[in-house]
N, C-alpha and C positions, 0 to 999 in steps of 0.2 A: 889305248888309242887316243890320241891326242884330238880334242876339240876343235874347230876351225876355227878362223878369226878373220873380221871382213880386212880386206890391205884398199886402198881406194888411190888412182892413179892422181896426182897430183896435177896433170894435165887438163885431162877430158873428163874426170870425177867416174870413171869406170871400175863398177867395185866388181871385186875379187872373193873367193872362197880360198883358204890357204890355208895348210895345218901352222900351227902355234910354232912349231920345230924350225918353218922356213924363217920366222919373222928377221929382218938385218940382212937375208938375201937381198941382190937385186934382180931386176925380174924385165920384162917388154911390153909392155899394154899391149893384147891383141887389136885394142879397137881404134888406138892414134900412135901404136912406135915408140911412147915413151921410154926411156930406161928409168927406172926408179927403184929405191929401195923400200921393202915390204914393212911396214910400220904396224905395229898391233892397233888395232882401234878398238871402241867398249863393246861388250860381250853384245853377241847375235840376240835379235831380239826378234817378235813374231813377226811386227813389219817386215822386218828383213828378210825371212825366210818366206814370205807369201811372194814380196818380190822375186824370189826365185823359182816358185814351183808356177808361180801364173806367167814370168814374161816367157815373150817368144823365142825359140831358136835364131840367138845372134846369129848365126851365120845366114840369117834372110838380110840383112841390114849392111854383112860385112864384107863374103864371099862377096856376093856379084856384084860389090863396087857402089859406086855413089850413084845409082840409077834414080834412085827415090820410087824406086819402082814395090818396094816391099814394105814401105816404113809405114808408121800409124804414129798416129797422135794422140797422146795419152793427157786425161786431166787428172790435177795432178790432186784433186780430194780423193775421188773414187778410185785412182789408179786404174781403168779402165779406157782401153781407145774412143776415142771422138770420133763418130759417124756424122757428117754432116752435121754437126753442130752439136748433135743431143749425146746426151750421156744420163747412164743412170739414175735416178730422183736417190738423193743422199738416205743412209739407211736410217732406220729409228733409233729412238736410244735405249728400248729394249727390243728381245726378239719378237719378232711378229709368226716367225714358227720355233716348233720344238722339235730339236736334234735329238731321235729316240739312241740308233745304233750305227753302226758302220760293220758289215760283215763281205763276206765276198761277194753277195750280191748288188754291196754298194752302199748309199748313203741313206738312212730312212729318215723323213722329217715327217712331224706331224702338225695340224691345222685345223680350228673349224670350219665347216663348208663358208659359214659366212663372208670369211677373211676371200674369199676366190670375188668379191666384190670389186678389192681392193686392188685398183690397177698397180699400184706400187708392188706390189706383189707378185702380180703377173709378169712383171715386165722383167722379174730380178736375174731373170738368166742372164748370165757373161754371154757376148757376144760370138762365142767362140765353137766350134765343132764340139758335142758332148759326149762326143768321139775319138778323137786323134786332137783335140784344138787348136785347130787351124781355125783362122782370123778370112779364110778366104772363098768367096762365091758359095755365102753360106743362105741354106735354103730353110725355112720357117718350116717347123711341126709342132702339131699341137699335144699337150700332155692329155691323154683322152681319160676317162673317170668311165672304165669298164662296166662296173656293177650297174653303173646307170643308163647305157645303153639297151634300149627296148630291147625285149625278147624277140621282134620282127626286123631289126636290123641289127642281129648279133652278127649275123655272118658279115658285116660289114665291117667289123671291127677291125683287122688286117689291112684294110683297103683304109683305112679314117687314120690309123695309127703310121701307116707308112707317106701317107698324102703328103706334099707337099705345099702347103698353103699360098707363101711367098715366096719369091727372092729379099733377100732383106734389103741389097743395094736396090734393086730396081723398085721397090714399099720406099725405100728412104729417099729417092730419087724423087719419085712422086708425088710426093707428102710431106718430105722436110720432118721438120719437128713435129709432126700429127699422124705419123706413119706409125704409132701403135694402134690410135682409135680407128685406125683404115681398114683393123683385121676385122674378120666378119665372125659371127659367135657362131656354134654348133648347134643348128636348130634342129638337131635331133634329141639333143641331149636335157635335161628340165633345168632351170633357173635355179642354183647359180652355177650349175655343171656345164657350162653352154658357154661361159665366157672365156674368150681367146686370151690360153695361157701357155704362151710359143717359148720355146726353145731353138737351136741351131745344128743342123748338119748338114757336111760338105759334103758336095757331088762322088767323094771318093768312098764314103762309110755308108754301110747300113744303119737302119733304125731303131730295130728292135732292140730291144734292151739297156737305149740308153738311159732312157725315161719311162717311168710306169709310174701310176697314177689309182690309187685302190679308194675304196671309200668301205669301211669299218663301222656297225651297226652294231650299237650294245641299247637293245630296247630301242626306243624310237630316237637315241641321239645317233650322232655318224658323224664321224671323224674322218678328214680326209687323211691318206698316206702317200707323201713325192716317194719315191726311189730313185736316186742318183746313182748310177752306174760309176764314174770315172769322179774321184776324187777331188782334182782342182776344181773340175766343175760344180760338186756340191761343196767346196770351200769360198770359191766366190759368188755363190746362190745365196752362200749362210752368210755371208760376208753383208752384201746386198740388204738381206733381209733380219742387218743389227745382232746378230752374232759373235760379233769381231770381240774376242778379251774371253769368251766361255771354254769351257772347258771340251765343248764337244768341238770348238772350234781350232783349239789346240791340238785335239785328236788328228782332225781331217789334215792341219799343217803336217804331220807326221806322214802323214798317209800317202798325200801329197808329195812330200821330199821322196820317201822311200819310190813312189811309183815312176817319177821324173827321173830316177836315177838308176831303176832298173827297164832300160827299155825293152826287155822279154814282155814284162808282166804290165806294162803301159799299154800294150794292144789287148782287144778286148778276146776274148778266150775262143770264139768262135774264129778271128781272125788269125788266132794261135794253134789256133786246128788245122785249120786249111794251108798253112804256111809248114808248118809239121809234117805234109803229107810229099813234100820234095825237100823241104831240107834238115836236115841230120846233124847236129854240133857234134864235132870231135871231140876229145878228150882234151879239156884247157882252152878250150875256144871258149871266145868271147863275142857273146852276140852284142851286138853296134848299132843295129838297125834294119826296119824294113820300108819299102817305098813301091808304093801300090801304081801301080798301070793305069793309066788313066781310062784305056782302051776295054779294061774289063768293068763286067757290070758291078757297081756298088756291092750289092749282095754278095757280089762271090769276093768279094775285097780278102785278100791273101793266099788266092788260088795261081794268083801267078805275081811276078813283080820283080825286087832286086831284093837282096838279103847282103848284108856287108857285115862284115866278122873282123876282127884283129887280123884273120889269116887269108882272108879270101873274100871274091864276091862271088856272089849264086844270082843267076837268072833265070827265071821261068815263064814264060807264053805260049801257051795253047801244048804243044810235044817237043817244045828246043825244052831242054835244061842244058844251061850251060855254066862253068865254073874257070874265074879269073883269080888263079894264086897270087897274093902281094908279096910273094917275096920273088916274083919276078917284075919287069918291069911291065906297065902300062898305060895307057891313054885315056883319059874319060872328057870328051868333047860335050859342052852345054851350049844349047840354044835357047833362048826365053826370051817371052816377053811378058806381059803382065796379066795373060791367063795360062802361057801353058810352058812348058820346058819340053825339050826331047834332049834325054841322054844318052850316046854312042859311048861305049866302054868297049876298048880295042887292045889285043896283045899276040904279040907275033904269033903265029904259027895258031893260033885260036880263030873259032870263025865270031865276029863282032856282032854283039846285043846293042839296039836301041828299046831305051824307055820312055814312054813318054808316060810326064807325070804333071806335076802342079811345078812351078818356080819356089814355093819356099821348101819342097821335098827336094829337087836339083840341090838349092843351094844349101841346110842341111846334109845331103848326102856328101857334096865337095868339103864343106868345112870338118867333116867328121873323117875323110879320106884324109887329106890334108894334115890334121893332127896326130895321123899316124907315121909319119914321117916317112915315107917308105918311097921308091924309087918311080913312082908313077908321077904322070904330069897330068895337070888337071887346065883343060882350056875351056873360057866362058866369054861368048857372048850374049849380050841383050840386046833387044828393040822395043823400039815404042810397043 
């Protein structure tokens, strides 16, 4: 199997993934129409592949046009989007946590309690869903430290874990560049268990199990343990918090590439359940994508939605299941504006699903239809 090698458009500097085999083809930039030919550039390096497994689904920036309705602003030390000005505090120049393991249940890092002082620390979460990472109407939760929740407010633990603390836009609205010191600390919890150490999920994902938070007792010392569920996101945490060049950091890039490029095993397993319970791959299908309902509750996120495959789309809400073969012709009509999308998917003699979902799932879902070349027409409009 032949290596990839980056090709980078001589136009608009939009780089490419291409096997070795293509290089002296000429090729189309998806992103400005160029024609150019595919030039080998120097071997893939880790920058390059984190740029791959952290940016977002071009087709929010490319499908629905020059809106500016999807784009961010990225600086350009941290590689991380601009929110109103602020951007993550630069990493240190060693690590400030230790990368124990990565197994299925995720990314383990470990810390002493003391370091939970350190706002730089706290804040190192990537702004992005620890969930699906989406960049969009992302809601504050805290990493809660179990063991040290009082025996009189155990049962609360469910209700603290799933809470919502913030909006992070309407915190950054508010606050500007002081919109971390504005979280309020855990006054259940004893000092330094108690300090606001937020993460990000979108209105569309559940909570549990992106983040868990242990504390580890050998004699009177205690080690704290993050668990990182979804890979990029413990890539750019460890990233964050001076990791970047180690070897556990290398790992997660792997982990990372592999999980971006298989979107079965990018949805979290609970979501993979639920979605399993209506639809069925055939023999040589190819799963493409799933895109959650806006309409359903968070929790139940994969119980009903769209499924898009090489051969077909699947839909499901509440008792329709319905099923659009692409190798006939059809219509998938987009409305959006810059909170929400509805998608009609329409084909003769079938009765028509709408979805309604987020604008960068819309547009994700068209640019992924789209690349399959197939005889359907894809129409989008947007609004302020």
């Amino acid at each position: 199997m032949n290596d990839p090698v980056v090709a980078v458009c001589p136009s608009c500097s939009q780089k490419y993934r291409v096997r070795s085999e293509n290089i002296g083809m000429r090729a189309r930039c998806k992103n400005c129409g160029q024609t150019f030919k595919l030039l080998e550039e120097p071997p893939i390096d880790d920058e390059t592949i984190f740029g791959w497994v952290t940016e977002d689904d071009p087709a929010g920036s490319s499908v629905m046009g020059g809106t500016g309705i999807f784009g961010h602003s990225f600086h350009e030390s941290t590689q991380v989007p601009v929110n109103n000005g602020w951007v993550h505090p630069p990493p240190p120049e060693y690590p400030r946590v230790e990368f124990e393991e990565l197994t299925d249940q995720g990314a383990s890092f470990t810390f002493a309690p003391a370091e939970l002082r350190d706002r730089d620390l706290r804040c190192s979460f990537p702004h992005r869903c620890a969930q699906c990472l989406s960049r969009e109407h992302l809601e504050l939760h805290y990493v809660l430290w179990v063991e040290k929740v009082p025996s009189r407010d155990a049962a609360l633990i469910n209700e603290t874990e799933t809470r919502t603390h913030r909006v992070l836009s309407q915190l950054m609205s508010e606050h500007g560049l002081n919109w971390f010191a504005a979280l309020p600390r855990l006054d259940t919890l004893p000092a330094p268990y108690n300090e606001p150490f937020p993460y990000c999920i979108c209105p569309q994902c559940s909570v549990p199990g992106a983040v868990r938070g242990r504390v580890e007792s050998d004699g009177p010392a205690e080690t704290c343990r993050l668990i990182i569920a979804h890979p990029t996101i413990a890539l750019e945490f460890y990233r964050n918090n001076g990791g970047r060049g180690t070897m556990g950091y290398k790992k997660l890039l792997v982990a990372s590439r592999q999980r971006r490029d298989d979107q079965w095993k990018s949805l979290s397993a609970g979501v993979r359940i639920r979605i399993g319970q209506w639809f069925k791959p055939r023999g040589g299908e190819r799963f493409l994508g799933y895109y959650s309902d806006r309409d359903s509750d968070r929790t139940e996120r994969g119980s009903s939605g769209l499924v898009l495959t090489d051969r077909r789309i699947i839909y499901r809400k509440s008792a329709a299941l319905r099923e659009y073969p692409l190798n006939r012709d059809g219509t998938l009509e987009i409305e959006a504006n810059r909170a929400t999308a509805n998608v009609e998917i329409a084909q003769t003699d079938r009765r028509a699903a709408i979805l309604s979902t987020t604008p960068l799932a819309a547009s994700s879902l068209a640019r992924t239809l789209s690349n399959l070349k197939t005889g359907w027409k894809i129409n989008i409009a947007t609004h302020p």
